[in-house]
mmCIF file of the N, C-alpha and C atoms, coordinates in Angstrom:
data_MODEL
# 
_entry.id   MODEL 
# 
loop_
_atom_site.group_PDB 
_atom_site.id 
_atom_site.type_symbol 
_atom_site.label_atom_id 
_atom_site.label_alt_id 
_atom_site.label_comp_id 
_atom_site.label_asym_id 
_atom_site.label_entity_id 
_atom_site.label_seq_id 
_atom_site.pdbx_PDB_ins_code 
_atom_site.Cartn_x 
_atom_site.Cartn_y 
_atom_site.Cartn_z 
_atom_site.occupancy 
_atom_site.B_iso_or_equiv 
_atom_site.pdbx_formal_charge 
_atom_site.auth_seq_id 
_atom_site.auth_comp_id 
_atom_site.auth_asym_id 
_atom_site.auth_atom_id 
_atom_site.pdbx_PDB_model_num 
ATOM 1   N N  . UNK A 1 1  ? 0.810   -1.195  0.000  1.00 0.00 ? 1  UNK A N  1 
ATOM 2   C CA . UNK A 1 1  ? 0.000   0.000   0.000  1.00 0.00 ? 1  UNK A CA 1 
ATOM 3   C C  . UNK A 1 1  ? 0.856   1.263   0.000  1.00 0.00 ? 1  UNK A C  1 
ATOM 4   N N  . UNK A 1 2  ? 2.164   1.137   -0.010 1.00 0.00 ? 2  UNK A N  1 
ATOM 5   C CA . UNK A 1 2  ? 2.916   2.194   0.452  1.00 0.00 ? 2  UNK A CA 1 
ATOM 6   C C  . UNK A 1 2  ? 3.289   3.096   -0.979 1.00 0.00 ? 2  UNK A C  1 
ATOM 7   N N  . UNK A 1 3  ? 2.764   2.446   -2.014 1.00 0.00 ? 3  UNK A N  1 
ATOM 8   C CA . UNK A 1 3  ? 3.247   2.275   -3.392 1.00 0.00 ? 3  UNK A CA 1 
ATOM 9   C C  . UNK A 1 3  ? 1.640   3.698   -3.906 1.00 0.00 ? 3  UNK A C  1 
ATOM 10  N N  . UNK A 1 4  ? 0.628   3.269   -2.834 1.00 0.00 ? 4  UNK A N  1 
ATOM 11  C CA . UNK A 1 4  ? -0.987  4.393   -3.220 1.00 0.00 ? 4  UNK A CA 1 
ATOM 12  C C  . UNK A 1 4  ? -0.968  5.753   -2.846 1.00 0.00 ? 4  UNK A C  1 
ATOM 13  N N  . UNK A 1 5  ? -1.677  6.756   -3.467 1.00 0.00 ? 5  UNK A N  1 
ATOM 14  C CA . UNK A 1 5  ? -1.477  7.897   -3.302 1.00 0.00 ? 5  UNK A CA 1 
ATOM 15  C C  . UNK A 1 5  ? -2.045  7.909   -2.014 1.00 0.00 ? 5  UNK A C  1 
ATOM 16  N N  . UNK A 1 6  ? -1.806  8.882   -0.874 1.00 0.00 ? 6  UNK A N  1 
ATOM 17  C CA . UNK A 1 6  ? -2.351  8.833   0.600  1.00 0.00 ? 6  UNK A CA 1 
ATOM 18  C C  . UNK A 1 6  ? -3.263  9.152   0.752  1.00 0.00 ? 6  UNK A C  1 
ATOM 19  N N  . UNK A 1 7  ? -4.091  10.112  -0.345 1.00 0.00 ? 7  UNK A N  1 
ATOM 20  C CA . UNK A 1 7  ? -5.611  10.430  -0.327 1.00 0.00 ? 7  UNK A CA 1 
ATOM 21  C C  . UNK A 1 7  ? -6.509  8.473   -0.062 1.00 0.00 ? 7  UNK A C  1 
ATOM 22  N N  . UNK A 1 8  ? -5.812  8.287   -1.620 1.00 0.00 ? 8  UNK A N  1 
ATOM 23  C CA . UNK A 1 8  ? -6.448  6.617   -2.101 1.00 0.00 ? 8  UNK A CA 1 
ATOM 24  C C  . UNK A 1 8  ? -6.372  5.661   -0.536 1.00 0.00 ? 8  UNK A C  1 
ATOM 25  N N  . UNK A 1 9  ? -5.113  5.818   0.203  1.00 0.00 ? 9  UNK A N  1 
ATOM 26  C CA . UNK A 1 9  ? -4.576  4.731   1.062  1.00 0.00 ? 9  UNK A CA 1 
ATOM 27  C C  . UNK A 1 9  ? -5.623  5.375   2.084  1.00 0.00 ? 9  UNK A C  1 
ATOM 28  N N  . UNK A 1 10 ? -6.225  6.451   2.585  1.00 0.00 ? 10 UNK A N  1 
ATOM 29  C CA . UNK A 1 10 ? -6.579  6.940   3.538  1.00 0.00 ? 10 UNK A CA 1 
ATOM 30  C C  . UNK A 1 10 ? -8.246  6.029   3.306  1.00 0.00 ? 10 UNK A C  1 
ATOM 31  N N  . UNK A 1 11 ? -8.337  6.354   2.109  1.00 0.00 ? 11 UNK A N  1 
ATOM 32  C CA . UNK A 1 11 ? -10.046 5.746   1.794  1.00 0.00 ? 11 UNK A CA 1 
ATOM 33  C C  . UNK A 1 11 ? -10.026 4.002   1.805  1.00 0.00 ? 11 UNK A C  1 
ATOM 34  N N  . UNK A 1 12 ? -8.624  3.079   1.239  1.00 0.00 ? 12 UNK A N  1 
ATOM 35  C CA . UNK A 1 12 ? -8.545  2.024   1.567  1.00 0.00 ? 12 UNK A CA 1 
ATOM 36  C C  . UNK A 1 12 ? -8.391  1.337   2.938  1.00 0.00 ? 12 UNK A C  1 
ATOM 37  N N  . UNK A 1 13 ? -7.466  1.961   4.102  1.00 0.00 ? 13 UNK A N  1 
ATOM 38  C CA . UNK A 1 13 ? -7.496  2.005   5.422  1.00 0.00 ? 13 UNK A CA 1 
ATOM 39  C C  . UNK A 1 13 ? -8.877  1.822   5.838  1.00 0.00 ? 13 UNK A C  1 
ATOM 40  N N  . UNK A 1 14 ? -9.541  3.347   5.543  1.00 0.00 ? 14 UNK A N  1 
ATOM 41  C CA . UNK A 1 14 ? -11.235 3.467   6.073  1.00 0.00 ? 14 UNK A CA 1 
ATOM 42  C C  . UNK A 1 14 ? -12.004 2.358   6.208  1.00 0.00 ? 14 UNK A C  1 
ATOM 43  N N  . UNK A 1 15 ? -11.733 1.876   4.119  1.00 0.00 ? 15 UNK A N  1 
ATOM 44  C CA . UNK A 1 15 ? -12.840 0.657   3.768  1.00 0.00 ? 15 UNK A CA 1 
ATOM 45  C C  . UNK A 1 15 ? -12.477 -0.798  4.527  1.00 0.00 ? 15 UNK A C  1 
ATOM 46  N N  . UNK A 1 16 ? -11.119 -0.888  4.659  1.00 0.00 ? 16 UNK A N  1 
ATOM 47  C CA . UNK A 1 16 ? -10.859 -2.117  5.254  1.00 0.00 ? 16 UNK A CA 1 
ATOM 48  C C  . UNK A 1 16 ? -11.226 -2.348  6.430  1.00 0.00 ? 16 UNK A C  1 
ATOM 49  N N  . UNK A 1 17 ? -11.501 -1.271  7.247  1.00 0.00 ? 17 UNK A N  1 
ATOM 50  C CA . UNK A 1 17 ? -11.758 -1.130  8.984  1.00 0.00 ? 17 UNK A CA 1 
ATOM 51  C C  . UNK A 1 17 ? -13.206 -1.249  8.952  1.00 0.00 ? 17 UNK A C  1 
ATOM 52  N N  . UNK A 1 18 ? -13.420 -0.679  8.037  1.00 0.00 ? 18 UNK A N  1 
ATOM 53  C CA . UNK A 1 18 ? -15.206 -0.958  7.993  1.00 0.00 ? 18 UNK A CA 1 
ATOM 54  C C  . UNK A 1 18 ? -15.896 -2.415  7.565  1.00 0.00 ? 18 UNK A C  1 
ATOM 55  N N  . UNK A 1 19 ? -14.627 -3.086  7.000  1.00 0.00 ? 19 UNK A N  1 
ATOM 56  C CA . UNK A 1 19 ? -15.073 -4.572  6.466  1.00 0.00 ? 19 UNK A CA 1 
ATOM 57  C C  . UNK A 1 19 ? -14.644 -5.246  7.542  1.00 0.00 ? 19 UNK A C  1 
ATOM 58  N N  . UNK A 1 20 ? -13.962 -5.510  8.563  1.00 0.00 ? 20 UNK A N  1 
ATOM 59  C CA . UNK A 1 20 ? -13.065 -5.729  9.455  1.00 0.00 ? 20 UNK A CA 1 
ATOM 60  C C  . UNK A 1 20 ? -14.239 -5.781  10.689 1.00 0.00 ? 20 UNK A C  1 
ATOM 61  N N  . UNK A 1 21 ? -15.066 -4.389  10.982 1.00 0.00 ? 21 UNK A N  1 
ATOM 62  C CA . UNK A 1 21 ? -15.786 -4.717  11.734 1.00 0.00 ? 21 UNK A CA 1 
ATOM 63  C C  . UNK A 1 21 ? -17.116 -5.357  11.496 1.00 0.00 ? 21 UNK A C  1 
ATOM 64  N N  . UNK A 1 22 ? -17.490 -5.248  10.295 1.00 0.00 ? 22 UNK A N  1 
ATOM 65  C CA . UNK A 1 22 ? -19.123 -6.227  9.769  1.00 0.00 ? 22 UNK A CA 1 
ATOM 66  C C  . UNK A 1 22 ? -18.482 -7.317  10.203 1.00 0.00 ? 22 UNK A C  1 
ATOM 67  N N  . UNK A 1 23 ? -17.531 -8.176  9.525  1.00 0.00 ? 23 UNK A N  1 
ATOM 68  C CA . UNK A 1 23 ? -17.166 -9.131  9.591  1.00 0.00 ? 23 UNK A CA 1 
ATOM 69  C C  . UNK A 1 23 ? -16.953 -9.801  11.031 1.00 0.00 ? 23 UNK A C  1 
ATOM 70  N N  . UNK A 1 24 ? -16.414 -8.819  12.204 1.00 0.00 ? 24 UNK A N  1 
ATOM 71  C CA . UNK A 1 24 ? -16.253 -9.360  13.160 1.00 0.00 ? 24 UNK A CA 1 
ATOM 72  C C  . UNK A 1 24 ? -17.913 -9.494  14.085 1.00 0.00 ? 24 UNK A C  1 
ATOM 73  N N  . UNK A 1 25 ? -19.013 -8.601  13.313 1.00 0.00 ? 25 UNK A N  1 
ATOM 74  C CA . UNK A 1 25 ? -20.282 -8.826  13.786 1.00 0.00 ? 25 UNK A CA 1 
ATOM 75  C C  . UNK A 1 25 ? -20.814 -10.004 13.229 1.00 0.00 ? 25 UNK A C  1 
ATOM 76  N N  . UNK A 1 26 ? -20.377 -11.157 11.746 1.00 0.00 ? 26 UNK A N  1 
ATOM 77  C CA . UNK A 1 26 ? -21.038 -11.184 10.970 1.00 0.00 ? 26 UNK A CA 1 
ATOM 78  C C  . UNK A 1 26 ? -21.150 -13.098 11.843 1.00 0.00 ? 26 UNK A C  1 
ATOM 79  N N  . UNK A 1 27 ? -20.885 -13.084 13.378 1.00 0.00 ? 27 UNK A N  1 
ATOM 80  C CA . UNK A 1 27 ? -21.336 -14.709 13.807 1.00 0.00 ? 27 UNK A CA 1 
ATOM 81  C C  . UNK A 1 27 ? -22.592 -14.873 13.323 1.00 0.00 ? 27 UNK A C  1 
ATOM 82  N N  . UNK A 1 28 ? -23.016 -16.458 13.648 1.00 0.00 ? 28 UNK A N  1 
ATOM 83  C CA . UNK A 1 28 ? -24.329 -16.871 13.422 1.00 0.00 ? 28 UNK A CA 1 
ATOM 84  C C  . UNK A 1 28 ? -24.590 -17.720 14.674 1.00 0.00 ? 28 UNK A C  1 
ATOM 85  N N  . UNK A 1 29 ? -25.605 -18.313 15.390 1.00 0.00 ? 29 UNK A N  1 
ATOM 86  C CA . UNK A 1 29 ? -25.582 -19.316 16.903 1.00 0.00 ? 29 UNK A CA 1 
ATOM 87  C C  . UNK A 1 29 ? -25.153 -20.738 15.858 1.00 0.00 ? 29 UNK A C  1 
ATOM 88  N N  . UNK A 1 30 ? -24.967 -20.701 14.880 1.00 0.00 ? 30 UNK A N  1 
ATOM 89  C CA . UNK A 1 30 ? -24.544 -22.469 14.355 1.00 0.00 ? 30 UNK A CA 1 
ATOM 90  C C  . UNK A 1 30 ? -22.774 -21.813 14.279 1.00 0.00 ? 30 UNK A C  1 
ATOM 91  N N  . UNK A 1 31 ? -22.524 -20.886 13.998 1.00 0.00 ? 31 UNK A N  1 
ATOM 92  C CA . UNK A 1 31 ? -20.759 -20.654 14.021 1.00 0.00 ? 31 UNK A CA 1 
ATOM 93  C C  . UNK A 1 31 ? -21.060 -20.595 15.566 1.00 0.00 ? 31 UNK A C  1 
ATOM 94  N N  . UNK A 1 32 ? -21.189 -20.061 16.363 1.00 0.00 ? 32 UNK A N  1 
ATOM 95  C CA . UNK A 1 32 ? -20.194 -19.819 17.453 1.00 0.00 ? 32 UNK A CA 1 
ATOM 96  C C  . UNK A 1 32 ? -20.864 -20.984 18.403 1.00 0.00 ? 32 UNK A C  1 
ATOM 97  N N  . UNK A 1 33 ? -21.856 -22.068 17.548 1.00 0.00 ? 33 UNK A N  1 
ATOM 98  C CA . UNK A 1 33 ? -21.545 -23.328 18.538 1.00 0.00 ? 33 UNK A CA 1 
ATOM 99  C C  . UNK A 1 33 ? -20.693 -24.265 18.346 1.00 0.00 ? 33 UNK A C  1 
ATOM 100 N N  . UNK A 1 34 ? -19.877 -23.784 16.378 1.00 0.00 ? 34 UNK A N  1 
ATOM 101 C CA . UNK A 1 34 ? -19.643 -24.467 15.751 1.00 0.00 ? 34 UNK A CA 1 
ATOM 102 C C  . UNK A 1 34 ? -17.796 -24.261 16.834 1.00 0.00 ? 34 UNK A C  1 
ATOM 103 N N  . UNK A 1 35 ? -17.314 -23.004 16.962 1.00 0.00 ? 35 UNK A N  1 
ATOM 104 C CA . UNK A 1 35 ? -16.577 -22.541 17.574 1.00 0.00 ? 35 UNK A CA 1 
ATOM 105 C C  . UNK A 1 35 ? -16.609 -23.101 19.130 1.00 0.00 ? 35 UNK A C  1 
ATOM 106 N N  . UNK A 1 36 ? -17.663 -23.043 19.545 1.00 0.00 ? 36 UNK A N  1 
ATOM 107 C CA . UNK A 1 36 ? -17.351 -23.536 21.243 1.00 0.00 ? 36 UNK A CA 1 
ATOM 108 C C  . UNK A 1 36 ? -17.174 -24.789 21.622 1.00 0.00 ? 36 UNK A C  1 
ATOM 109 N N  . UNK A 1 37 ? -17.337 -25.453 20.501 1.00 0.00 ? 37 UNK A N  1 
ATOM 110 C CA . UNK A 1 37 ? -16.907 -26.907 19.835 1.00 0.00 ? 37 UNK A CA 1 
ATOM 111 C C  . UNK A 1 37 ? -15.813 -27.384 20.002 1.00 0.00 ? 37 UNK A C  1 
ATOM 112 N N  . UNK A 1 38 ? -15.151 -26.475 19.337 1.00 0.00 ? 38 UNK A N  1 
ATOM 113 C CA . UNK A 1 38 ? -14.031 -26.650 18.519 1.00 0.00 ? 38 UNK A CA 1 
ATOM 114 C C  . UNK A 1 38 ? -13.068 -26.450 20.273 1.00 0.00 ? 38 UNK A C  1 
ATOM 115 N N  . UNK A 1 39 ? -13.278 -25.155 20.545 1.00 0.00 ? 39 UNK A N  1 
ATOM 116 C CA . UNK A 1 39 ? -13.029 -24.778 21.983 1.00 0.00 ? 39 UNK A CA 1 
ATOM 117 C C  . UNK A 1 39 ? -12.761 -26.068 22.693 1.00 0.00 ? 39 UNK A C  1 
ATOM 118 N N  . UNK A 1 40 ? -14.003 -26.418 22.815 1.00 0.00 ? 40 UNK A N  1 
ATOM 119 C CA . UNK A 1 40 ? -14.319 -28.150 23.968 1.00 0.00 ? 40 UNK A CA 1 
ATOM 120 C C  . UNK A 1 40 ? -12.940 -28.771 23.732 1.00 0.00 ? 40 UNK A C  1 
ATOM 121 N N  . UNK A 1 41 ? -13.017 -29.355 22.367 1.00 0.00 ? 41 UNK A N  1 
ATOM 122 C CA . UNK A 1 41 ? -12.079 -30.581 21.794 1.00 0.00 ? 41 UNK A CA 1 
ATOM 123 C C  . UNK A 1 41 ? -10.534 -30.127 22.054 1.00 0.00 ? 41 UNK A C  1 
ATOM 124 N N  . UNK A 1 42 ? -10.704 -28.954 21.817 1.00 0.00 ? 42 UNK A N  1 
ATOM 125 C CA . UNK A 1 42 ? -8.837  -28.053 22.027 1.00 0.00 ? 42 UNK A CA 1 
ATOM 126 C C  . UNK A 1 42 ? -8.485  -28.276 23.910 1.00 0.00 ? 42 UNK A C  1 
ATOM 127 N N  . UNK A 1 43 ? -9.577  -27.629 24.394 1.00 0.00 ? 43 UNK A N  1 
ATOM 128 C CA . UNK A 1 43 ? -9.285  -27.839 25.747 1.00 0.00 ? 43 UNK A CA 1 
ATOM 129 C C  . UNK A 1 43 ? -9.466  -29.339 26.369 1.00 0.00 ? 43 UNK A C  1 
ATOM 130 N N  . UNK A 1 44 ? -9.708  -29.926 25.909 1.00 0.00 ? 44 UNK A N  1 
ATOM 131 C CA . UNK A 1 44 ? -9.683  -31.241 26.394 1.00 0.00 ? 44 UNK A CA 1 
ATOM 132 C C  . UNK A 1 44 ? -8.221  -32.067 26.004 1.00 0.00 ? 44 UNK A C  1 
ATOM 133 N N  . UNK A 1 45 ? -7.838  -32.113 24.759 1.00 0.00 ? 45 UNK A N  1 
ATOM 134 C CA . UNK A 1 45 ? -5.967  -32.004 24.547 1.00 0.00 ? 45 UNK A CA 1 
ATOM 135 C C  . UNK A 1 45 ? -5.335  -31.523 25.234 1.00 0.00 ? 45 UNK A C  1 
ATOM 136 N N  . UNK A 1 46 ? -5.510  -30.381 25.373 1.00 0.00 ? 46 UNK A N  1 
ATOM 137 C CA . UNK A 1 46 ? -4.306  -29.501 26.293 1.00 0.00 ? 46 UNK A CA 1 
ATOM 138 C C  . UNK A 1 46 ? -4.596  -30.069 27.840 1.00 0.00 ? 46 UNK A C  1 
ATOM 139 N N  . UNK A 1 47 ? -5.662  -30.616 28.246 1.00 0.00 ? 47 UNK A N  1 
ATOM 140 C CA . UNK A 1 47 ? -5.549  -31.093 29.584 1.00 0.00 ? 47 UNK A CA 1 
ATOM 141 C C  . UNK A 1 47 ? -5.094  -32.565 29.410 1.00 0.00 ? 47 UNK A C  1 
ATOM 142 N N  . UNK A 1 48 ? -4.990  -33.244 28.849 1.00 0.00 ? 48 UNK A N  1 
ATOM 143 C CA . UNK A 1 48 ? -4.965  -34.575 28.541 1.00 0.00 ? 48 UNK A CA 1 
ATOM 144 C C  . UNK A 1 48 ? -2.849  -34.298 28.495 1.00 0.00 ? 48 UNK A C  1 
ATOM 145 N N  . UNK A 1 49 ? -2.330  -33.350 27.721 1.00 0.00 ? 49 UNK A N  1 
ATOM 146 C CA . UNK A 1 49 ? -0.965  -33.097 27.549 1.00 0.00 ? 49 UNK A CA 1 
ATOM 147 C C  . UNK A 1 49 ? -0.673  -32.450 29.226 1.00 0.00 ? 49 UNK A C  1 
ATOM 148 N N  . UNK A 1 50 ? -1.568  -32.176 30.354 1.00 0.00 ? 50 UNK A N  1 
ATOM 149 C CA . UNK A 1 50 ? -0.997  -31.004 31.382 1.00 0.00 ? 50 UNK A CA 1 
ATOM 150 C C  . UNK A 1 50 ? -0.508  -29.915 30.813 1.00 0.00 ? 50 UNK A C  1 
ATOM 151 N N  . UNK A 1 51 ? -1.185  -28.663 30.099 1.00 0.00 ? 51 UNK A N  1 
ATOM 152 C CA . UNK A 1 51 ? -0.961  -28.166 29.625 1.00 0.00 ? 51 UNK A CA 1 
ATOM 153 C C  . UNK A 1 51 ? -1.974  -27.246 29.141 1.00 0.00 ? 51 UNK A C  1 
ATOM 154 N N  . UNK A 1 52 ? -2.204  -25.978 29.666 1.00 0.00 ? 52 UNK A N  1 
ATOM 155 C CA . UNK A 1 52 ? -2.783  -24.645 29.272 1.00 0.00 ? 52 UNK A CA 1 
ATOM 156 C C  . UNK A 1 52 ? -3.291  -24.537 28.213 1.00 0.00 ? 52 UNK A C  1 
ATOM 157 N N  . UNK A 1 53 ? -4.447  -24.486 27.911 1.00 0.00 ? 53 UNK A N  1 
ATOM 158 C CA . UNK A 1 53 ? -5.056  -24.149 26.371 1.00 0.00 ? 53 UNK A CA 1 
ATOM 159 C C  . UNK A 1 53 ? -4.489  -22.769 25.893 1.00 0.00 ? 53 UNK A C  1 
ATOM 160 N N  . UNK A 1 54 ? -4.109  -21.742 26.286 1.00 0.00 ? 54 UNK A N  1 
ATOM 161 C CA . UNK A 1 54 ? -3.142  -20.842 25.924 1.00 0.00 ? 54 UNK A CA 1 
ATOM 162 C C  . UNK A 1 54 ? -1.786  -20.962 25.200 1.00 0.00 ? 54 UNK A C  1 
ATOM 163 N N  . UNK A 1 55 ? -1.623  -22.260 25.882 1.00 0.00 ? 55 UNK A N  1 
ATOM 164 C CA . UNK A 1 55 ? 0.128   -22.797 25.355 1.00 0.00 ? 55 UNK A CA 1 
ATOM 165 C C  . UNK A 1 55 ? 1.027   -21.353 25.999 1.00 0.00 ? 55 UNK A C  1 
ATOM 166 N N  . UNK A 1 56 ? 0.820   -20.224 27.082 1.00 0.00 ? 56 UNK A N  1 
ATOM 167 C CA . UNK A 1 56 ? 1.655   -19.644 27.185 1.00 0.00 ? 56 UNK A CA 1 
ATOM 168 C C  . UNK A 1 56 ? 2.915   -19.403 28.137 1.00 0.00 ? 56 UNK A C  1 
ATOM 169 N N  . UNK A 1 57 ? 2.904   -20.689 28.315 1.00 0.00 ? 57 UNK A N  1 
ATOM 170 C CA . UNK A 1 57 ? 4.302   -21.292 29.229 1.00 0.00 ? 57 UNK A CA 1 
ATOM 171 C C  . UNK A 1 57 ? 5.359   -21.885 28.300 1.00 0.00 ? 57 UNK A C  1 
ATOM 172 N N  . UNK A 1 58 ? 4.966   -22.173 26.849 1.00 0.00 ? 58 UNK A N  1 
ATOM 173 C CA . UNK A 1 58 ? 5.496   -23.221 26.206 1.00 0.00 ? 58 UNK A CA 1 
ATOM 174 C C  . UNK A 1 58 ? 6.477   -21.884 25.234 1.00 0.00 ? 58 UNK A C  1 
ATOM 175 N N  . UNK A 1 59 ? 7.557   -22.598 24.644 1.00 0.00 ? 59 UNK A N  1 
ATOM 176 C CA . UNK A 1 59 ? 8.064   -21.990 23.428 1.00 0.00 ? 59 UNK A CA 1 
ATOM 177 C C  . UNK A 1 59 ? 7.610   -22.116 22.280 1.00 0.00 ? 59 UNK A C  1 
ATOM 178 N N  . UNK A 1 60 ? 7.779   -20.626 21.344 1.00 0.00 ? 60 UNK A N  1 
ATOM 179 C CA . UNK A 1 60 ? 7.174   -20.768 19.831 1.00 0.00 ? 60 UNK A CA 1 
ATOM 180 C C  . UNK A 1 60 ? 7.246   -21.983 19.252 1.00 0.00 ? 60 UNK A C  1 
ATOM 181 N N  . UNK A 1 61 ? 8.131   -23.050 18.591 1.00 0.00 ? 61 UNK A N  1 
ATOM 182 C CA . UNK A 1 61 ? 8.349   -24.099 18.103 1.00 0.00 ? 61 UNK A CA 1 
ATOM 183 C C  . UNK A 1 61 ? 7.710   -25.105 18.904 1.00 0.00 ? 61 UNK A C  1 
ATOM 184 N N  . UNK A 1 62 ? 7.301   -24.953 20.357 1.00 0.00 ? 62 UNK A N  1 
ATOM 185 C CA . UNK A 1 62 ? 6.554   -26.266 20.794 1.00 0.00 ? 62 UNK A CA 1 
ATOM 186 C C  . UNK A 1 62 ? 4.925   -26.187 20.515 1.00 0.00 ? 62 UNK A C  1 
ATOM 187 N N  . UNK A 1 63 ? 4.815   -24.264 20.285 1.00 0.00 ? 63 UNK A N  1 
ATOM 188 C CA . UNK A 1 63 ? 3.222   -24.101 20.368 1.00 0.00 ? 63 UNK A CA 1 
ATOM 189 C C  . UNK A 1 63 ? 2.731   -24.589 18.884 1.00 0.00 ? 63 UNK A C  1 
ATOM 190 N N  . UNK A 1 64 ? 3.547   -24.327 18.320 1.00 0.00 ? 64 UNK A N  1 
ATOM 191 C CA . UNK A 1 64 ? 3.540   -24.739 16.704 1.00 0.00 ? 64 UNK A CA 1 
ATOM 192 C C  . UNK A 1 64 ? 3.323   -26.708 16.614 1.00 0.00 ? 64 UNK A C  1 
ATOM 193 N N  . UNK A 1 65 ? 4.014   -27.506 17.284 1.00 0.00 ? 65 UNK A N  1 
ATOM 194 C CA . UNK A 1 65 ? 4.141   -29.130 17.238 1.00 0.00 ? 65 UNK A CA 1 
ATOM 195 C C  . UNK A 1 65 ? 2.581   -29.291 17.707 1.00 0.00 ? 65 UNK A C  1 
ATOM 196 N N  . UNK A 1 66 ? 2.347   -28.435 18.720 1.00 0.00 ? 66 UNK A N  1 
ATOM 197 C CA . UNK A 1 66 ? 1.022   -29.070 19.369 1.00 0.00 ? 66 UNK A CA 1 
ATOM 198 C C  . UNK A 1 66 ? -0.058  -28.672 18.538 1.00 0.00 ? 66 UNK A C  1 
ATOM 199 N N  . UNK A 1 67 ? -0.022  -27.493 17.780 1.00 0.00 ? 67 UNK A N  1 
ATOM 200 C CA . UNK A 1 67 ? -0.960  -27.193 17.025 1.00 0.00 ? 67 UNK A CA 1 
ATOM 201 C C  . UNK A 1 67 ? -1.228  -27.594 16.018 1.00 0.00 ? 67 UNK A C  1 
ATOM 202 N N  . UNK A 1 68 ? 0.101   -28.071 15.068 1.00 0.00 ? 68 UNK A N  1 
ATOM 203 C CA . UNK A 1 68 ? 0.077   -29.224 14.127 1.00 0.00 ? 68 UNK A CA 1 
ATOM 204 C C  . UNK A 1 68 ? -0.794  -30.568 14.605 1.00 0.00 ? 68 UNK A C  1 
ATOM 205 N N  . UNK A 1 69 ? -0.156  -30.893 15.561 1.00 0.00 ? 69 UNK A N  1 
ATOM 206 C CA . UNK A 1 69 ? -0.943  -32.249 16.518 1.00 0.00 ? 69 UNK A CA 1 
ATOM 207 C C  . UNK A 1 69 ? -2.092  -32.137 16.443 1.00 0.00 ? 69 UNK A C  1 
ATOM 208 N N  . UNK A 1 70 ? -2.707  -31.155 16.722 1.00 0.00 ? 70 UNK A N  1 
ATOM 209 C CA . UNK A 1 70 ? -3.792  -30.541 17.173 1.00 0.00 ? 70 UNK A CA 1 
ATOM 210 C C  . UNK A 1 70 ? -4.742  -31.305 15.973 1.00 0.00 ? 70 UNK A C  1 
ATOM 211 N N  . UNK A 1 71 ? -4.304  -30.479 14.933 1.00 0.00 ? 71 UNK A N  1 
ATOM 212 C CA . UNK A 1 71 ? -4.921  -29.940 13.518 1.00 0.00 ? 71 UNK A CA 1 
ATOM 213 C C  . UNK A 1 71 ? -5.472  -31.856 13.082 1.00 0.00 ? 71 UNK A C  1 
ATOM 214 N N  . UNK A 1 72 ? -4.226  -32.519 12.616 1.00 0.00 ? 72 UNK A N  1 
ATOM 215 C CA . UNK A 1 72 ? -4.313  -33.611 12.262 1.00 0.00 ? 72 UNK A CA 1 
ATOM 216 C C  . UNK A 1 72 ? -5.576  -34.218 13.092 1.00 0.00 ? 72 UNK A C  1 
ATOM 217 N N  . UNK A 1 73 ? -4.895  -34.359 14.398 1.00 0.00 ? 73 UNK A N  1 
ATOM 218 C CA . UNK A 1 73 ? -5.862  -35.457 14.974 1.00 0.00 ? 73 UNK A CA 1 
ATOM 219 C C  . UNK A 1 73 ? -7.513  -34.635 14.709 1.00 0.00 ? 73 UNK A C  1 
ATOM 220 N N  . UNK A 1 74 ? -7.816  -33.557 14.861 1.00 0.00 ? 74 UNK A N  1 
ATOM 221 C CA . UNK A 1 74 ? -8.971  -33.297 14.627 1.00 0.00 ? 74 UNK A CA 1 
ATOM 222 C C  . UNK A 1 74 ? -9.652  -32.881 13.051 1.00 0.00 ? 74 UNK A C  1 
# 
């Protein structure tokens, strides 16, 4: 963007913040049961490993193995 005139970048900034927040309104109750789901199954791993659903005790490269782990098995 650094490449747009700053008038243009000022109105692209705007539009993106404005898509940014519909979008963050745009749940439905089947997504965010679909999400608290997903939640359940994550936190139930991380207790099964002794281990924080945050992962924020762990190092970058371990939060990354478990999340791979994660991904597969589910």
């Amino acid at each position: 963007m650094e490449n747009v005139d700053p008038c243009d970048r000022e109105n692209l900034c705007a539009d993106l913040s404005l898509g940014l927040q519909v979008a963050n309104t745009a749940n439905t109750t089947k997504r965010d049961a679909a999400n608290a789901k997903i939640f359940g199954i994550w936190n139930t791993f991380c207790k099964k490993l002794n281990q924080p659903c945050t992962l924020g005790n762990l190092k970058p490269e371990h939060k990354l193995c478990l999340l791979i782990i994660f991904g597969v098995r589910y």
